[in-house]
ROLODO-284644 format. One record per residue (C-alpha): x, y, z. Coordinates in steps of 0.1 Angstrom, whole numbers, plus 5000, padded with zeros to 4 digits. Each point is the difference from the previous one (the first is absolute). Example, Ala and Ser with C-alpha at 12.3 -4.5 7.8 and 13.67 -1.06 7.14 Angstrom:
% residues 2
R   xx   yy   zz
R 5123 4955 5078
R 5014 5034 4993
This chain:
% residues 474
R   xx   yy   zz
R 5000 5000 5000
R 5027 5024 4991
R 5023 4999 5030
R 4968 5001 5025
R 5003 4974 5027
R 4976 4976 5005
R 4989 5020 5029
R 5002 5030 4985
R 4976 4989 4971
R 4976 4981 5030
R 4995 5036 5013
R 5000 5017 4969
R 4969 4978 4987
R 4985 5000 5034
R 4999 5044 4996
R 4978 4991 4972
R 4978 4976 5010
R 4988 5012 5029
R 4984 5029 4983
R 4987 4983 4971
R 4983 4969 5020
R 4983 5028 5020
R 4991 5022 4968
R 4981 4967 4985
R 4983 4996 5037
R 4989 5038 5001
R 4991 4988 4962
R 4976 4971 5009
R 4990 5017 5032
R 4988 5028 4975
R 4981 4980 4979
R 4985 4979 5031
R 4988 5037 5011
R 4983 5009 4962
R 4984 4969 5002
R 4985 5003 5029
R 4989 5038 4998
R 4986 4997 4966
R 4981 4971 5009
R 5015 4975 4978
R 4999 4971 5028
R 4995 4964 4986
R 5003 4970 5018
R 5031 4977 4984
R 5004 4972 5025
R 4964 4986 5022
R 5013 4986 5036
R 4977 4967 5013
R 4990 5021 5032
R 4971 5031 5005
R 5005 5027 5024
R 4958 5014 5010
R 4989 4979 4973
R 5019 5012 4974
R 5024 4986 4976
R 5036 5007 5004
R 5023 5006 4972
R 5036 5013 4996
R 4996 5031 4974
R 5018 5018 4973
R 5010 5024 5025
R 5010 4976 5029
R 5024 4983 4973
R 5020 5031 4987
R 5002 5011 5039
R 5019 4965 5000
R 5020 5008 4973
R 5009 5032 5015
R 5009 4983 5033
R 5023 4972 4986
R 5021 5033 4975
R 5002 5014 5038
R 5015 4971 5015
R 5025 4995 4968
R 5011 5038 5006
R 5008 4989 5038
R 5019 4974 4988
R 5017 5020 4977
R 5008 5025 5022
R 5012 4974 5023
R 5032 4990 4975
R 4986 4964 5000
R 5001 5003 4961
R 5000 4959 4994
R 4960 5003 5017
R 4990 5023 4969
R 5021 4985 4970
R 4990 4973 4981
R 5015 4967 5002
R 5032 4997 4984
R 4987 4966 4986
R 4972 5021 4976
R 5024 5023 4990
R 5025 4974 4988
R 4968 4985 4983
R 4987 5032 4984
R 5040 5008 4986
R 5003 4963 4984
R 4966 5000 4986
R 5002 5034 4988
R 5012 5013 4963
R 4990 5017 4967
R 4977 4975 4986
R 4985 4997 5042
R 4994 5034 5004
R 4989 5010 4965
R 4976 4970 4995
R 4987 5001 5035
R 4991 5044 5000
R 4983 4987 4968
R 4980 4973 5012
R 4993 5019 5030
R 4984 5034 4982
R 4981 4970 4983
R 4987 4988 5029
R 4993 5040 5016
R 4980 5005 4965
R 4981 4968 4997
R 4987 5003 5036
R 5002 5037 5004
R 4964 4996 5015
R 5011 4985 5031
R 5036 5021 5004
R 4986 5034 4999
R 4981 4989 5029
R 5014 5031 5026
R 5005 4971 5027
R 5020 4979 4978
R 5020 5028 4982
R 5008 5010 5032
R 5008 4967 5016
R 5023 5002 4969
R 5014 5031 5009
R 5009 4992 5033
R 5021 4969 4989
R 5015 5021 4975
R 5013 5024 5032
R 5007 4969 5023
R 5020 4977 4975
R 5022 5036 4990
R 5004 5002 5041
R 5011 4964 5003
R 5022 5007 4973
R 5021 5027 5011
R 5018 4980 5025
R 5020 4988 4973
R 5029 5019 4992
R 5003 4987 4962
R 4957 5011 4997
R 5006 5033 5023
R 5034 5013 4978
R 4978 4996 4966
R 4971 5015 5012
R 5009 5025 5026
R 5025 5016 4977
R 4989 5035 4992
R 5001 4991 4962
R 4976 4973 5004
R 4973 5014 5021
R 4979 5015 4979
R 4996 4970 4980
R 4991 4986 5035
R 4973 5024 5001
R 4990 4998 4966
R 4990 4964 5003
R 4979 5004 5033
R 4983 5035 4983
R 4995 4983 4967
R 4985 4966 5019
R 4977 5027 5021
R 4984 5020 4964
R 5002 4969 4982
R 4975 4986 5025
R 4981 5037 5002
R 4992 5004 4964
R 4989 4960 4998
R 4980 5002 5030
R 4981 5028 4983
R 5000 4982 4968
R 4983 4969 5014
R 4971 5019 5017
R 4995 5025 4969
R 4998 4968 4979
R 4971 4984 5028
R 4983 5033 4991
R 5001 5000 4966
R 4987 4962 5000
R 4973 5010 5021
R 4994 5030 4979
R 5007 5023 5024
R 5029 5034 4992
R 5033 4992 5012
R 5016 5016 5030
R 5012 5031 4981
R 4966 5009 4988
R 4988 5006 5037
R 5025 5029 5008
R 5002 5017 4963
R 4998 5033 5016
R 5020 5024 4981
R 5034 5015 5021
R 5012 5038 4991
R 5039 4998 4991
R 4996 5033 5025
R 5004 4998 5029
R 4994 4959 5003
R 5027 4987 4976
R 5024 5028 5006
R 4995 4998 5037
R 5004 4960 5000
R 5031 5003 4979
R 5016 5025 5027
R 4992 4976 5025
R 5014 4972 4985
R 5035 5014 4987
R 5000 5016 5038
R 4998 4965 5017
R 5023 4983 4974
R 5028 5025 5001
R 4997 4995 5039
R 5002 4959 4992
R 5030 5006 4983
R 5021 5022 5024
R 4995 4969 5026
R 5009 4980 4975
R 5029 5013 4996
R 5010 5011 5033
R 4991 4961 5009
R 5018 4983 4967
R 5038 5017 4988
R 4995 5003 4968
R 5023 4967 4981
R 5025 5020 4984
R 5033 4982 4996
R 5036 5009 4990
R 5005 5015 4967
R 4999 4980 4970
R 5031 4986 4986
R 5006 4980 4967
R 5023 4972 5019
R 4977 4993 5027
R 4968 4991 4987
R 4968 4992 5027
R 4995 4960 5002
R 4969 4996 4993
R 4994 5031 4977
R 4965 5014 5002
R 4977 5027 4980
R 4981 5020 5017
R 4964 4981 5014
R 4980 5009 4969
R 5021 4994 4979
R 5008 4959 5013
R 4973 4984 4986
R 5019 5009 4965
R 5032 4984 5022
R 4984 4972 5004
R 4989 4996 4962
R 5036 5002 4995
R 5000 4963 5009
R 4982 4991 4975
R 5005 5022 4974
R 5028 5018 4977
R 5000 5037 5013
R 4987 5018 4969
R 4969 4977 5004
R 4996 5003 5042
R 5018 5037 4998
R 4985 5017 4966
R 4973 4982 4985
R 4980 4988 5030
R 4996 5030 5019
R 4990 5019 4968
R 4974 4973 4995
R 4989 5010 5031
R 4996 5035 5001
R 4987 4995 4967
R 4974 4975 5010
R 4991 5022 5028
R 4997 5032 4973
R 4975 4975 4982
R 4976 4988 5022
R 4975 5027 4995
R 4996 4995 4964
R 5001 4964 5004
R 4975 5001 5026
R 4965 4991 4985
R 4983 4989 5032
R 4984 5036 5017
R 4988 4979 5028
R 5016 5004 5037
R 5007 5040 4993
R 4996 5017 5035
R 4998 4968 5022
R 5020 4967 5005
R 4988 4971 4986
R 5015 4964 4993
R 4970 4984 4982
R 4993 5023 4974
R 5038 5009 4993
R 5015 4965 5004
R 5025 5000 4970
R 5011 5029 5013
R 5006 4993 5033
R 5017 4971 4999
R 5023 5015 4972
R 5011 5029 5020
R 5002 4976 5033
R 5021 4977 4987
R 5023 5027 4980
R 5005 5025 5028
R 5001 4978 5030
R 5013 4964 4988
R 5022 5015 4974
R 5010 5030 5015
R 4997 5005 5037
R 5011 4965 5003
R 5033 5003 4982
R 5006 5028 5020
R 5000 4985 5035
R 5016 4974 4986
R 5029 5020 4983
R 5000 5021 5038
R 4998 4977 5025
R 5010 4962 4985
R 5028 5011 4970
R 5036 4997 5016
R 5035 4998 4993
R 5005 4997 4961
R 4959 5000 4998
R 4997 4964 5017
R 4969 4993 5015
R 5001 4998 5039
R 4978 4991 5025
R 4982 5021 5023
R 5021 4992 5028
R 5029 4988 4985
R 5037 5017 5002
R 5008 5014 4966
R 5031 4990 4995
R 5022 5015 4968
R 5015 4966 4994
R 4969 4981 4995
R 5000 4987 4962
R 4973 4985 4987
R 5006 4981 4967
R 4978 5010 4968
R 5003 4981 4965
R 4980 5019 4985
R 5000 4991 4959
R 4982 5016 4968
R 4975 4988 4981
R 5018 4999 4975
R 5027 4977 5018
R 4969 4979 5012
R 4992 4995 4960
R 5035 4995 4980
R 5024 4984 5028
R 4977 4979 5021
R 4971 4992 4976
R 5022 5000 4963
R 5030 4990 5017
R 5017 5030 4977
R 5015 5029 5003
R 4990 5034 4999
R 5000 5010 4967
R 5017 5034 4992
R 4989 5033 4986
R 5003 5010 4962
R 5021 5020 4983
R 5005 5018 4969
R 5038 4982 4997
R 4981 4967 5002
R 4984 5007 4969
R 5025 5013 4970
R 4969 4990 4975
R 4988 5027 5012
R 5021 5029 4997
R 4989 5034 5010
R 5019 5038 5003
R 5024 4998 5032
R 4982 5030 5013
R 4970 4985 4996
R 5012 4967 5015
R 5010 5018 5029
R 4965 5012 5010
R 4982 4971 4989
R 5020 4976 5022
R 4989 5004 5032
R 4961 5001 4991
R 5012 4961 4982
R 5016 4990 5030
R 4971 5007 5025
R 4972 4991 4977
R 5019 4967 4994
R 5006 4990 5037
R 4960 5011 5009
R 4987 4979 4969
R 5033 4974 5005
R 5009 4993 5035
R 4972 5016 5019
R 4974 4988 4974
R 4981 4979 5029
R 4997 5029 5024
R 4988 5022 4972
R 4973 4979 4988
R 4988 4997 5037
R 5004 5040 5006
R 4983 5012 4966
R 4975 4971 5008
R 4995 5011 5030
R 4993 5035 4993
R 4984 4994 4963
R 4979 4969 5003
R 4988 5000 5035
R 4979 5039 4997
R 4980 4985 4965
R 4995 4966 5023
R 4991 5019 5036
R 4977 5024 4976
R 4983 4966 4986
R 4999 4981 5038
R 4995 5011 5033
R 5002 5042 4987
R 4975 4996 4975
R 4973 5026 5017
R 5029 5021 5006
R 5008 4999 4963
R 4970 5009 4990
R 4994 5029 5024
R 5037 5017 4996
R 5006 4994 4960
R 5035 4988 4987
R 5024 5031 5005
R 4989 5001 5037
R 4999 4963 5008
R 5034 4991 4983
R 5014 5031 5023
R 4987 4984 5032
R 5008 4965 4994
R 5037 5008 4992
R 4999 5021 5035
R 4987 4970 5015
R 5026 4975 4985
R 5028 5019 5010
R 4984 5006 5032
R 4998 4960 4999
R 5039 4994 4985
R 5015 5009 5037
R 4978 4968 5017
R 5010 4981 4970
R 5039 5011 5000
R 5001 4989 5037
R 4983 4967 4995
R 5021 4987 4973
R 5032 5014 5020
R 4989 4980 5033
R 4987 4968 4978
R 5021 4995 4975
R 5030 5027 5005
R 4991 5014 4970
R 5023 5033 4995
R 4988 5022 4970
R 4976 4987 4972
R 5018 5017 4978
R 5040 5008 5003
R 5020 5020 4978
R 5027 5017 5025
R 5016 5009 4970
R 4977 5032 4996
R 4989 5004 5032
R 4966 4982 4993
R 4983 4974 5025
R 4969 4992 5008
């Protein structure tokens, strides 16, 4: 823990434990309190006994008391230095480094917003989203005894992106919440909740006055946060000392990550314009006017699950990922594993086109064209010289990488006409050709990064199509 003690990290983590356990009592005392006072008491557990004749049951409010009470009794334990009674067992965290990786954490976020959406009925539920919340607190508590989890995520770099994921999880589960009722309305032909309060706000004073408030209060949030977290600046740059591992900036390491998996003018260049273009296009793509002014799942599913998947599966995810589990020489590591610089982990990874000529043909790679390998074909020097390297690369994409680029142009040529002819047919029909053809390209490249990172995990696949020798892989 960077020349700490053992001691000295024990009372460290212990400083900040004992106010967080009692900030997520106060927290479920709070919302034992609102229960209560706005008379949203149900009973959750019936007891076999009656007290006057009556029933007795343990309520909603007697069980978030509870909670409250057992975060108190953690924060005296905390604040007692007995760290091992409030860390969890070394045995699970062992377990949770071996079984976790790339493929682990990227199928598993996956399967789980799969599981969030499909039952989304039952996990906007404000008892079970905040059941959920509460583990998310007490499993980040019972983390931070370990030094490995606690230097990661306690490093000033890295807490917003702890933040990030709790505030994300919090208006993920707000808009949703409000989705699923508005789309109970709508079934029952009732407005949805944004039709009952559609009473019109003047920019002056309201808007102006809520903006004041709000930059007053976040400027105030920011000079604690920086009084309570030095900022992370570090020595000055220097060419023979480079940082081990290397990071962008937090935005920007979801494009790291693609980095993986992709050449850089594809992850670097090409992607994030496809982005921002995609983005840009969405309005004039956009032929469904439904869901304008309120949330909705139901009547904007397409939508929603498109947007869902791209922002927080293939962005949000690479990013804690890239933060928080990308090492030394971008190796995956555990949560609470060391990360040590020497760790190697050996790739093979092999092209396509290796896959085809060596193993399959048994043959070698066949070369690129010239002009001198054809003197039946002479042809000006001058004009030699430019025509050349347009022969060359033509001939390896057509030559060598002929398999990848039948799959690339197939994928990108022959699936729109088949997705416009299949499962998009209404959409087809409603957007025309120039619109659909733009949208089903955004959504096969939005697709290629799954794909890319499947067929490395599986079958170590490399690049589909590999000519280093102009700086072109895909």
């Amino acid at each position: 823990m960077h020349g700490l003690s053992e001691i000295q990290f024990q009372e460290m983590v212990a400083s900040f434990l004992l106010p967080f356990y009692i900030a997520l009592a106060l927290m479920n005392g709070l919302a034992a309190l609102y229960l209560w006072r706005s008379d949203q008491t149900k009973d959750w557990i019936g007891l076999p006994m009656r007290i006057g004749g009556k029933s007795v049951a343990i309520t909603n409010v007697v069980v978030w008391l509870l909670v409250a009470m057992v975060f108190a009794i953690l924060a005296a334990i905390a604040g007692s230095g007995n760290l091992s009674l409030v860390s969890l067992p070394e045995w699970l965290r062992e377990a949770i480094n071996k079984s976790t990786g790339p493929v682990v954490y990227s199928v598993g976020s996956t399967l789980a917003l799969v599981v969030l959406y499909l039952f989304r009925g039952f996990f906007v539920r404000p008892a079970i989203a905040w059941a959920i919340w509460n583990l998310m607190w007490l499993f980040l508590g019972l983390s931070m005894t370990d030094p490995d989890f606690y230097d990661i995520v306690a490093k000033p770099d890295n807490v917003p992106i702890v933040m990030l994921v709790f505030l994300l999880a919090f208006f993920t589960w707000l808009a949703t919440y409000r989705a699923v009722i508005n789309d109970e309305r709508i079934a029952n032909g009732e407005p949805p909740l944004e039709k009952l309060d559609d009473e019109k706000i003047l920019v002056w004073p309201d808007l102006v006055y809520t903006e004041l408030i709000c930059m007053i209060a976040l400027t105030a949030f920011l000079i604690f946060w920086a009084i309570a977290l030095p900022a992370p600046l570090e020595e000055a740059a220097s060419s023979v000392k480079t940082p081990n591992p290397s990071k962008a900036p937090w935005y920007f390491l979801g494009l790291q990550e693609m980095l993986v998996y992709y050449d850089p003018w594809m992850a670097g260049v090409v992607l994030p314009s496809m982005i921002v273009a995609g983005l840009m296009a969405i309005p004039y793509l956009d032929f469904n006017k439904k869901g304008n002014g309120y949330y909705t799942i139901k009547e904007r599913p397409f939508s929603y699950t498109v947007f869902q998947f791209g922002f927080l599966e293939m962005w949000i995810t690479l990013i804690v990922l890239g933060t928080l589990l990308r090492g030394p020489n971008w190796n995956f590591f555990g949560p609470y594993e060391h990360w040590d610089a020497h760790k190697v982990e050996a790739l093979n990874n092999v092209n396509l086109s290796e896959y085809v000529w060596q193993r399959g043909l048994n043959m070698s790679l066949p070369g690129a064209l010239s002009f001198a390998d054809m003197p039946w074909f002479p042809l000006p020097e001058w004009l030699t010289a430019f025509l050349n390297p347009f022969l060359e690369f033509f001939s390896l994409l057509f030559g060598r990488e002929l398999p990848g680029t039948l799959l690339v142009l197939g994928y990108f040529i022959a699936l729109p006409p088949i997705m416009a002819l299949t499962i998009f047919r209404s959409f087809y029909q409603r957007m025309g050709f120039v619109r659909f053809m733009i949208m089903a390209n955004l959504l096969l490249f939005m697709a290629s990064l799954p794909i890319k990172m499947v067929l490395r995990w599986v079958f170590q696949l490399k690049y589909l199509i590999a000519i280093p020798e102009f700086f072109f892989n895909f």
